[in-house]
Each structure stands twice: as structure tokens, then as C-alpha cells.
PyMOL Python script that loads the backbone (N, CA, C, O; Angstrom):
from pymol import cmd

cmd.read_pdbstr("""\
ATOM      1  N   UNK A   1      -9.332 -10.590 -12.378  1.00  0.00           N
ATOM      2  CA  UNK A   1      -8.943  -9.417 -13.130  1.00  0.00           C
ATOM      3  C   UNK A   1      -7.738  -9.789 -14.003  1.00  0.00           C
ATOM      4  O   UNK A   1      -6.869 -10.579 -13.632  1.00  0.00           O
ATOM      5  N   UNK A   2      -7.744  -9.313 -14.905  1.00  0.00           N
ATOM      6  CA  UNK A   2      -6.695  -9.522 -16.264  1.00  0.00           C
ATOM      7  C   UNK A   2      -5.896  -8.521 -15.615  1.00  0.00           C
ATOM      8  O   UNK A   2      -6.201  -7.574 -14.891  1.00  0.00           O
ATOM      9  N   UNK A   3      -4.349  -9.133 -16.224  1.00  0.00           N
ATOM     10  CA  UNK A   3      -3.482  -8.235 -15.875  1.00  0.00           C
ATOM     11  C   UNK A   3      -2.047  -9.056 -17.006  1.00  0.00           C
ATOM     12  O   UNK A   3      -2.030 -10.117 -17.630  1.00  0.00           O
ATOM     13  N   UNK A   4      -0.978  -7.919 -16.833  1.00  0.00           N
ATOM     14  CA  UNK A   4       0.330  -8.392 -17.579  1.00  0.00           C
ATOM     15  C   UNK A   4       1.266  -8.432 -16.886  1.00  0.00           C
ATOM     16  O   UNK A   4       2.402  -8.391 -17.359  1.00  0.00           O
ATOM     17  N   UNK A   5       1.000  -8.533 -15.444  1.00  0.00           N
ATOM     18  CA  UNK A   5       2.318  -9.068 -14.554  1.00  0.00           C
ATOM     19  C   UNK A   5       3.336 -10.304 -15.280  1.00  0.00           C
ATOM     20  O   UNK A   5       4.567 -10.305 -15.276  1.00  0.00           O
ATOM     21  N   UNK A   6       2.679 -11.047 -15.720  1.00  0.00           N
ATOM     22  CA  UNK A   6       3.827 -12.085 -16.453  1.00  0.00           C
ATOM     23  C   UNK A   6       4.850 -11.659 -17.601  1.00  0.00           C
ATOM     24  O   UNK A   6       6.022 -11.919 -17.875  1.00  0.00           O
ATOM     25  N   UNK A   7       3.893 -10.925 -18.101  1.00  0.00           N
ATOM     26  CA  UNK A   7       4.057 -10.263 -19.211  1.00  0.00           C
ATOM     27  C   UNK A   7       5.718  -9.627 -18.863  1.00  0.00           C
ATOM     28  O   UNK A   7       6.877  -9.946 -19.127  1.00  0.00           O
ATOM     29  N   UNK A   8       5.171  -8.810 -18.295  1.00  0.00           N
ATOM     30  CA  UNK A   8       5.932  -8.089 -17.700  1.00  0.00           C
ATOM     31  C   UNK A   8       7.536  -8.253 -16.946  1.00  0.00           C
ATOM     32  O   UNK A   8       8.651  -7.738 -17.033  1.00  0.00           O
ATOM     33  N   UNK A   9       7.016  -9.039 -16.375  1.00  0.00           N
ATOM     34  CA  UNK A   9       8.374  -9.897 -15.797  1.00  0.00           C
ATOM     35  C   UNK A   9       9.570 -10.656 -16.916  1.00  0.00           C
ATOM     36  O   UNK A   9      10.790 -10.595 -17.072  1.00  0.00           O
ATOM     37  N   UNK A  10       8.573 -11.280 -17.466  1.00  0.00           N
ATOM     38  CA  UNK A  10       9.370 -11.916 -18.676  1.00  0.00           C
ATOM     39  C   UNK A  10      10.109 -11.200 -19.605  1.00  0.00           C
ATOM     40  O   UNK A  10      10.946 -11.585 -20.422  1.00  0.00           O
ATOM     41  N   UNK A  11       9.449  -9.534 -19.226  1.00  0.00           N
ATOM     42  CA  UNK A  11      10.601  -8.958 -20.702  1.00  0.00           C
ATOM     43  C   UNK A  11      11.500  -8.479 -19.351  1.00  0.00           C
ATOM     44  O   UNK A  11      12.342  -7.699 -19.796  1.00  0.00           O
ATOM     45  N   UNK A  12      11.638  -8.585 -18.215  1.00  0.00           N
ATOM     46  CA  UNK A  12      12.786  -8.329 -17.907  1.00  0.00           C
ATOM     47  C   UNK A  12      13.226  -9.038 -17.102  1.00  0.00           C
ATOM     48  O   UNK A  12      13.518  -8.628 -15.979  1.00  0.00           O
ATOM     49  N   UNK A  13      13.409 -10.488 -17.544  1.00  0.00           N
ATOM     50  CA  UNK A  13      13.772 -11.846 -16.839  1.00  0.00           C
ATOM     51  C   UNK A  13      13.892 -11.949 -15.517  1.00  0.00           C
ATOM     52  O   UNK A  13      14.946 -12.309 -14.993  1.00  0.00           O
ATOM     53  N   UNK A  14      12.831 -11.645 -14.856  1.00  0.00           N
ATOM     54  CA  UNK A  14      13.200 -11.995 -13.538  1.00  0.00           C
ATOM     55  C   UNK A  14      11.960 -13.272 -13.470  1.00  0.00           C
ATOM     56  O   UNK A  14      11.037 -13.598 -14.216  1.00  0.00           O
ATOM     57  N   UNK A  15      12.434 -13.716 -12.303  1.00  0.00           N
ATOM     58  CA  UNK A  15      11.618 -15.272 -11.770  1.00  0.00           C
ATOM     59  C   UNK A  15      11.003 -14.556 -11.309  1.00  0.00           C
ATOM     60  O   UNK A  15      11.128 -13.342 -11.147  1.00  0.00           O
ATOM     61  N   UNK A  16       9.862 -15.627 -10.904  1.00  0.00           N
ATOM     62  CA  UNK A  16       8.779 -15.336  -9.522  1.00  0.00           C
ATOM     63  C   UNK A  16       8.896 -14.861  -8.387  1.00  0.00           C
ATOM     64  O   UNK A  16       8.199 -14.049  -7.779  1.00  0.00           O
ATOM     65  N   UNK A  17      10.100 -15.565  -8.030  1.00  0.00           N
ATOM     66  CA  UNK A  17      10.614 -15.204  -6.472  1.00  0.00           C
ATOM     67  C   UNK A  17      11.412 -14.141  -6.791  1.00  0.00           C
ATOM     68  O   UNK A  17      11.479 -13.426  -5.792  1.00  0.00           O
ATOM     69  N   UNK A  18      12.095 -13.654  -7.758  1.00  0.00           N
ATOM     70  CA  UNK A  18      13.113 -12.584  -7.854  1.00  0.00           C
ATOM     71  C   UNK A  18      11.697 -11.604  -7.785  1.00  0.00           C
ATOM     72  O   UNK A  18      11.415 -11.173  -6.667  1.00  0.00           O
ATOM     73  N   UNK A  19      10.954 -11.301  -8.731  1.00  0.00           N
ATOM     74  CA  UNK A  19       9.317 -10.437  -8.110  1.00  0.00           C
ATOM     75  C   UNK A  19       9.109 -10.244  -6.982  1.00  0.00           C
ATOM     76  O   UNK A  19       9.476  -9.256  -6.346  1.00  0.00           O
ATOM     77  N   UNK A  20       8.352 -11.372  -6.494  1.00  0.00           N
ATOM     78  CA  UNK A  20       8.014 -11.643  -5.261  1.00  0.00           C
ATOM     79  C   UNK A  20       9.363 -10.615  -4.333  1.00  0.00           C
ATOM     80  O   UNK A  20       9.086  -9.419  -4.236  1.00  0.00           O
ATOM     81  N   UNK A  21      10.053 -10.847  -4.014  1.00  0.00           N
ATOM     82  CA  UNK A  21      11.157 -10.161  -3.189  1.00  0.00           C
ATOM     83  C   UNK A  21      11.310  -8.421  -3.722  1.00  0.00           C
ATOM     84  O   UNK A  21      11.568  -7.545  -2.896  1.00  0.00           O
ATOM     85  N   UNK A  22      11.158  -8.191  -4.836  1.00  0.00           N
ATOM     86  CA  UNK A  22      10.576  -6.798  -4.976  1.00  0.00           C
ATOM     87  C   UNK A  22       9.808  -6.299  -4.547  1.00  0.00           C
ATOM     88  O   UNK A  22       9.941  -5.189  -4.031  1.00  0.00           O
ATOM     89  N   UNK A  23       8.368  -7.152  -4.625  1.00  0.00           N
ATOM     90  CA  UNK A  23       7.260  -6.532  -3.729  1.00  0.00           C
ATOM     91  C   UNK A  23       7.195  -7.061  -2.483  1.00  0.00           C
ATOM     92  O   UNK A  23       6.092  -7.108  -1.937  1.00  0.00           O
ATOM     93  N   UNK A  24       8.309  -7.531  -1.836  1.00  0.00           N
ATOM     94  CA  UNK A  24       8.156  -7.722  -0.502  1.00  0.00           C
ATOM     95  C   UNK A  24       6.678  -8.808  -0.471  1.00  0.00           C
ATOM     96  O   UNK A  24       6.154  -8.799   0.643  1.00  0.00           O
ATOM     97  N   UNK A  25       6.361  -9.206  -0.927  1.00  0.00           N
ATOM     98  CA  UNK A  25       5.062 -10.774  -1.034  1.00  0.00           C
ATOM     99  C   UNK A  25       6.084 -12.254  -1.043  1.00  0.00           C
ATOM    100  O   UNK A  25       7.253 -12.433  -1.386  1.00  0.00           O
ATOM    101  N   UNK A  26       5.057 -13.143  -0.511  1.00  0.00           N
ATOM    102  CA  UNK A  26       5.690 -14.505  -0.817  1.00  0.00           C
ATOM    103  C   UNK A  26       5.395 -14.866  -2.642  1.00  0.00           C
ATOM    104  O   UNK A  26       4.576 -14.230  -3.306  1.00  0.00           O
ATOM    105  N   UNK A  27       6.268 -16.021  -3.213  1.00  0.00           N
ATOM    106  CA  UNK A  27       6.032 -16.273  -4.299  1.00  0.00           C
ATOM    107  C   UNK A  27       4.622 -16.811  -4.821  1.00  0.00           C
ATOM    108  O   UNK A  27       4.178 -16.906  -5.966  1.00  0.00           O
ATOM    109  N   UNK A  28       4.090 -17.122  -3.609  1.00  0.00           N
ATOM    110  CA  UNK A  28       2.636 -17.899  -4.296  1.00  0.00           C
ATOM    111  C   UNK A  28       1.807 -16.698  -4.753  1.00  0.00           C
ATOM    112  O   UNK A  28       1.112 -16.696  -5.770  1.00  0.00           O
ATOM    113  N   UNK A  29       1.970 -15.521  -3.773  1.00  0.00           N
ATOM    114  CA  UNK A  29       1.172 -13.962  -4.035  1.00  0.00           C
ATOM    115  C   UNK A  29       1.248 -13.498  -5.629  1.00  0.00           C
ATOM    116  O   UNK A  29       0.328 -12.990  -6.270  1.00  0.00           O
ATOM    117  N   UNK A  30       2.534 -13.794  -6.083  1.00  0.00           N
ATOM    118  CA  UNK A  30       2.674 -13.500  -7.369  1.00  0.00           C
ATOM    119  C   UNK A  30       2.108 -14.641  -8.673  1.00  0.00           C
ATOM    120  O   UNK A  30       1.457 -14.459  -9.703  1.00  0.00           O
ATOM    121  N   UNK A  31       2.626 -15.668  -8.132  1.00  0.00           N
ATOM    122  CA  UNK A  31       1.982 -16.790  -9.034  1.00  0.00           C
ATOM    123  C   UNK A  31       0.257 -16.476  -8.838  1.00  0.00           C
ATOM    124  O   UNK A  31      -0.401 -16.350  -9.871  1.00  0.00           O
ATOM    125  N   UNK A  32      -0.436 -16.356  -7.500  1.00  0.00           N
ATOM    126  CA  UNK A  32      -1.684 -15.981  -7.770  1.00  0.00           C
ATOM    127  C   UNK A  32      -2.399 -14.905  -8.615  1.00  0.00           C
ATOM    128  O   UNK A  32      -3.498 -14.988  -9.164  1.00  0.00           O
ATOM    129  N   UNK A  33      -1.686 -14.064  -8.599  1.00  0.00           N
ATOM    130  CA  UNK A  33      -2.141 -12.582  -9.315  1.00  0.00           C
ATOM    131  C   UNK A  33      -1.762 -13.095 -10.986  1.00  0.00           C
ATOM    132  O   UNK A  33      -2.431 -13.080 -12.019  1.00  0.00           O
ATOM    133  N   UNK A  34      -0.373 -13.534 -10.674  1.00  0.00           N
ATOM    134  CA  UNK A  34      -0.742 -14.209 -12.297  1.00  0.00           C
ATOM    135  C   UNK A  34      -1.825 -14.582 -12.841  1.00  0.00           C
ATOM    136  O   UNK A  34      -2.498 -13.916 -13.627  1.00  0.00           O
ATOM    137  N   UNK A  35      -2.079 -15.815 -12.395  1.00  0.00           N
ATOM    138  CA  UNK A  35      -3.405 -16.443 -12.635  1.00  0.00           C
ATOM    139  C   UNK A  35      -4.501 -16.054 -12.890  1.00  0.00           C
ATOM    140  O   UNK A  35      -5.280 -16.409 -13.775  1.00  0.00           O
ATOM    141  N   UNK A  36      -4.602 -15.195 -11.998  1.00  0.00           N
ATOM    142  CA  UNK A  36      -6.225 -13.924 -12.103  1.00  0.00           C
ATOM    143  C   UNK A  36      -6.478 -14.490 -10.989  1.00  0.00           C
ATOM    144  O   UNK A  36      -7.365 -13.785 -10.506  1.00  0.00           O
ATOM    145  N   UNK A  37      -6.199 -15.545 -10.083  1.00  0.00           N
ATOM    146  CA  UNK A  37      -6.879 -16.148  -8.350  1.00  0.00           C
ATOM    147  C   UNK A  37      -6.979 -14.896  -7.606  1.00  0.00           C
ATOM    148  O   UNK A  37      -7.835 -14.916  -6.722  1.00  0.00           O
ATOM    149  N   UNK A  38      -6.234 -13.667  -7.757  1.00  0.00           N
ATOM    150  CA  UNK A  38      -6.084 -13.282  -6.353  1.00  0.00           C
ATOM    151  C   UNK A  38      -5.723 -11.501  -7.053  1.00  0.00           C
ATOM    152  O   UNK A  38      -4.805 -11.177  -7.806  1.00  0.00           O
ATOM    153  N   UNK A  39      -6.636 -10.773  -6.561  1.00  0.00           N
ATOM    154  CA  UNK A  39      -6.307  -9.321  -6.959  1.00  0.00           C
ATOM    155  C   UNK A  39      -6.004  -8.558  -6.071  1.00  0.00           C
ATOM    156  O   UNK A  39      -6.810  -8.243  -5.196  1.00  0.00           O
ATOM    157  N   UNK A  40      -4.734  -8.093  -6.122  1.00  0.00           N
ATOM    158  CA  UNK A  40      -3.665  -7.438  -5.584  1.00  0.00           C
ATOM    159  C   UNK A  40      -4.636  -6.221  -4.538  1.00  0.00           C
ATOM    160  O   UNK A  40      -5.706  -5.718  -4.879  1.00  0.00           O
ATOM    161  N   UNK A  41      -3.898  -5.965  -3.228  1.00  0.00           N
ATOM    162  CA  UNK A  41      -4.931  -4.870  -2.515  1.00  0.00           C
ATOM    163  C   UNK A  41      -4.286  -3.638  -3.401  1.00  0.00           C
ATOM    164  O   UNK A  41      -3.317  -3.630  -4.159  1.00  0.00           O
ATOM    165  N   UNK A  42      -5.037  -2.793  -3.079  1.00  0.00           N
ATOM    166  CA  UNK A  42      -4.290  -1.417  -3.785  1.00  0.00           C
ATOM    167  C   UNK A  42      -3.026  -0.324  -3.196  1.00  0.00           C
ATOM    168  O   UNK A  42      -2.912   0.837  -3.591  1.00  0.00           O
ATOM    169  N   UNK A  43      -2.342  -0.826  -2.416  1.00  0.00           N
ATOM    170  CA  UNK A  43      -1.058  -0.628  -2.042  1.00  0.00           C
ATOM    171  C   UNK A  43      -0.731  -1.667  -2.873  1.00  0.00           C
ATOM    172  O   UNK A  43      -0.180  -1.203  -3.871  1.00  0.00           O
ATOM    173  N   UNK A  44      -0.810  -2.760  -2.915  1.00  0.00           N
ATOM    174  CA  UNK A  44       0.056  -4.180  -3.595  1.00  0.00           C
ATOM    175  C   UNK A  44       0.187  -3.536  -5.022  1.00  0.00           C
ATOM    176  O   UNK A  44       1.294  -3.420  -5.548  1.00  0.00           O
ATOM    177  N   UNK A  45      -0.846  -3.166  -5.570  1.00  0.00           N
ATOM    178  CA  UNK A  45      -0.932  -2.556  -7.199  1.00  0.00           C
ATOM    179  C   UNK A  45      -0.065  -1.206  -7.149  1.00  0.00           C
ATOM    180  O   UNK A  45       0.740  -0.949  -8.045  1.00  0.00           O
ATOM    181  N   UNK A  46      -0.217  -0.594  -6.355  1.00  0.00           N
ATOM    182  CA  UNK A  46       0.600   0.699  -6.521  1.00  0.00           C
ATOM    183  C   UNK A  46       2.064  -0.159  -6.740  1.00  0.00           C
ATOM    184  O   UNK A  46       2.630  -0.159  -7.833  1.00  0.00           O
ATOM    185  N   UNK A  47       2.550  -0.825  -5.655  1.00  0.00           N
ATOM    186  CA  UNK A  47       4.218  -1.015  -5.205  1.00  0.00           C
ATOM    187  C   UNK A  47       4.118  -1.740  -6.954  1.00  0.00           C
ATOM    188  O   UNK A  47       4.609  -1.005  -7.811  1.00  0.00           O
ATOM    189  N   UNK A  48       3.472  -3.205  -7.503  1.00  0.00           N
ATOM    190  CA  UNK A  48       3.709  -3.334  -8.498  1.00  0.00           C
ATOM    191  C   UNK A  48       3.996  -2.445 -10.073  1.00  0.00           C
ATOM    192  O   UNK A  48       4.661  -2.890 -11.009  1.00  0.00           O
ATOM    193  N   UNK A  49       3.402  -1.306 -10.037  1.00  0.00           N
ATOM    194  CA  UNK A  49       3.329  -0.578 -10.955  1.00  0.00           C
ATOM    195  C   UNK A  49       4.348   0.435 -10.570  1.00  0.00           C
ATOM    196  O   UNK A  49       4.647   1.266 -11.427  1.00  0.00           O
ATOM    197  N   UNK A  50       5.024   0.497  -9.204  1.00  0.00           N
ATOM    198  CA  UNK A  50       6.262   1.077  -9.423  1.00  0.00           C
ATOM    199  C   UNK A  50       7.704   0.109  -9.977  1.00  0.00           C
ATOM    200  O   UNK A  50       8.724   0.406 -10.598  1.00  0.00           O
ATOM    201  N   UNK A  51       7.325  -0.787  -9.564  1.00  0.00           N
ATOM    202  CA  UNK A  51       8.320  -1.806  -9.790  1.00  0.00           C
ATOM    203  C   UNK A  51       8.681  -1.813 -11.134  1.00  0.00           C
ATOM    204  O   UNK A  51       9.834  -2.066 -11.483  1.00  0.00           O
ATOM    205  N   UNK A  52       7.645  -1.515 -12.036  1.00  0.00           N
ATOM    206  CA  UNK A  52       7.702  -1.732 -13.279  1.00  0.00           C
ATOM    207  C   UNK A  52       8.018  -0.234 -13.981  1.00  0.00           C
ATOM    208  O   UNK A  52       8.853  -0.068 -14.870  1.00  0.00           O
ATOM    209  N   UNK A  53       7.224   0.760 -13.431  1.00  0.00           N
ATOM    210  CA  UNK A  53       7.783   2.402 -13.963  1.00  0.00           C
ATOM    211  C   UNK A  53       6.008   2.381 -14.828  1.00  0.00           C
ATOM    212  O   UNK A  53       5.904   3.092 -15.828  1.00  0.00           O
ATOM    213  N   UNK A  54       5.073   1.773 -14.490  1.00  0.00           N
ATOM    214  CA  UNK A  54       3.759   1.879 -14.957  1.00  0.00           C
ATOM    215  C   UNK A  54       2.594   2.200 -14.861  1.00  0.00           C
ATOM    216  O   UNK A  54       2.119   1.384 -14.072  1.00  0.00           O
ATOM    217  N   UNK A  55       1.592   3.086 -15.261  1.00  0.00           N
ATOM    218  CA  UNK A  55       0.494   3.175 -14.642  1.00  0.00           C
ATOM    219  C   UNK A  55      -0.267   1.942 -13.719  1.00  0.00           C
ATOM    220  O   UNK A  55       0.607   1.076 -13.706  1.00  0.00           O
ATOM    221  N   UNK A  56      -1.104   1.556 -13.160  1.00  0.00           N
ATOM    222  CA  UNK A  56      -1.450   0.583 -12.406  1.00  0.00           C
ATOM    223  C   UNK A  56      -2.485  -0.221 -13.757  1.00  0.00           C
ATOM    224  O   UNK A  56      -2.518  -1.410 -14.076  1.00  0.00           O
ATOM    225  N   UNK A  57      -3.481   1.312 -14.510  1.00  0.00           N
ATOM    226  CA  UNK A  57      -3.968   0.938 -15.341  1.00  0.00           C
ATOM    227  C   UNK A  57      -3.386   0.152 -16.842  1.00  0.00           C
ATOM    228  O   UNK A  57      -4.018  -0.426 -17.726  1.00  0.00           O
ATOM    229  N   UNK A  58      -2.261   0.357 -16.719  1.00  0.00           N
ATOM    230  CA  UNK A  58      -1.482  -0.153 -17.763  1.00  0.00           C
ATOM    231  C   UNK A  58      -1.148  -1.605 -17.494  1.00  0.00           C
ATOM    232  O   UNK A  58      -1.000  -2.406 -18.417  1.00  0.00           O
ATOM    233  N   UNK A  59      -1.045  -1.892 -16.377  1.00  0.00           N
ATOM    234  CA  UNK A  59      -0.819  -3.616 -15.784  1.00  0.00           C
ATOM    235  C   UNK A  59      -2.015  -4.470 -16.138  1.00  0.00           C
ATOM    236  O   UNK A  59      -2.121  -5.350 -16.993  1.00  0.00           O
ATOM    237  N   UNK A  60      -3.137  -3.858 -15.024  1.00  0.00           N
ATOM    238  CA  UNK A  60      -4.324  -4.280 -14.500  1.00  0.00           C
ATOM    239  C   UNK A  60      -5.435  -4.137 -15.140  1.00  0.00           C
ATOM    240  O   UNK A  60      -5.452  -2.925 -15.357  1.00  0.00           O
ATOM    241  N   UNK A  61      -6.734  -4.743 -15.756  1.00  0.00           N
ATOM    242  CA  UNK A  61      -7.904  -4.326 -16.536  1.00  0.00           C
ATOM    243  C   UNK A  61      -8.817  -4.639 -16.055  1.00  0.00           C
ATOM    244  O   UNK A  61      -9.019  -5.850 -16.153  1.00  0.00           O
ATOM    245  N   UNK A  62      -9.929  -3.797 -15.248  1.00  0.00           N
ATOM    246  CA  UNK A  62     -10.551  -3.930 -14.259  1.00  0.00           C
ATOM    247  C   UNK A  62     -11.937  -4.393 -14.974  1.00  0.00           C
ATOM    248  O   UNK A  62     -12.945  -4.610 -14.301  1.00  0.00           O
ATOM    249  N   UNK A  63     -11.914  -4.503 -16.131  1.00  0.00           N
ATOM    250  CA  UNK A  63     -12.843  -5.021 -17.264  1.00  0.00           C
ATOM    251  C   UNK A  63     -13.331  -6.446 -17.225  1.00  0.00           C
ATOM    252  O   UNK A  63     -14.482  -6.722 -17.561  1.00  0.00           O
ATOM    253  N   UNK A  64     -12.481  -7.337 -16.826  1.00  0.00           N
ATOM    254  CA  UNK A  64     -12.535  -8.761 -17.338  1.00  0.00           C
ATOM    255  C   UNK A  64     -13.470  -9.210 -15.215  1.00  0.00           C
ATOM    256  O   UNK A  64     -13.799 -10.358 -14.916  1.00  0.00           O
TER     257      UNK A  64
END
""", "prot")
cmd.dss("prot")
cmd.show_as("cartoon", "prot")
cmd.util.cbc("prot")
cmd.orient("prot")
């Protein structure tokens, strides 16, 4: 699944692990979802899309 987690992060400079420790996940969890390897359960997508102040649909594109 396509998503703008990187995206995302990058406009508000945090690292991987600075993420990762937001959502309470290890850093590989985040580097995976980057990637598209690994799609977030849907608690994981909720906590991310609060993290950010975003719809879930606004992250995530359940299209690809």
C-alpha cells in the first residue's frame, strides 16, 4: 500500500527512530511501512494519523 509516512516525517524532521518512539513501534516497523513491505494494523494507522493531525485516508492509498 502507498502511503506518505516519509513524506511526512521529513517535513517535520524527525528520524525514524524519533517516529518509531511516537508510535510506540520498533524502527524497522517504520522503515517497513515506508517501503510498502508491511501495512500498518488499523490501530497502528489510527495512532499514525494522529501523530500527524491526519485523516488515515490522507496518509494511506488503499489503491496501489
Amino acid at each position: 500500500m502507498k502511503n506518505r509516512l516519509r513524506d511526512l516525517r521529513a517535513e517535520r524532521g524527525w528520524s525514524q527512530a524519533e517516529l518509531a518512539t511516537r508510535l510506540e513501534v520498533s524502527r524497522q516497523t517504520v522503515i517497513s511501512i515506508e517501503n510498502g513491505k508491511y501495512d500498518p494494523s488499523l490501530p497502528l494507522a489510527f495512532r499514525i494519523a494522529g501523530v500527524f493531525g491526519q485523516p488515515i485516508e490522507a496518509i494511506f492509498d488503499p489503491k496501489d
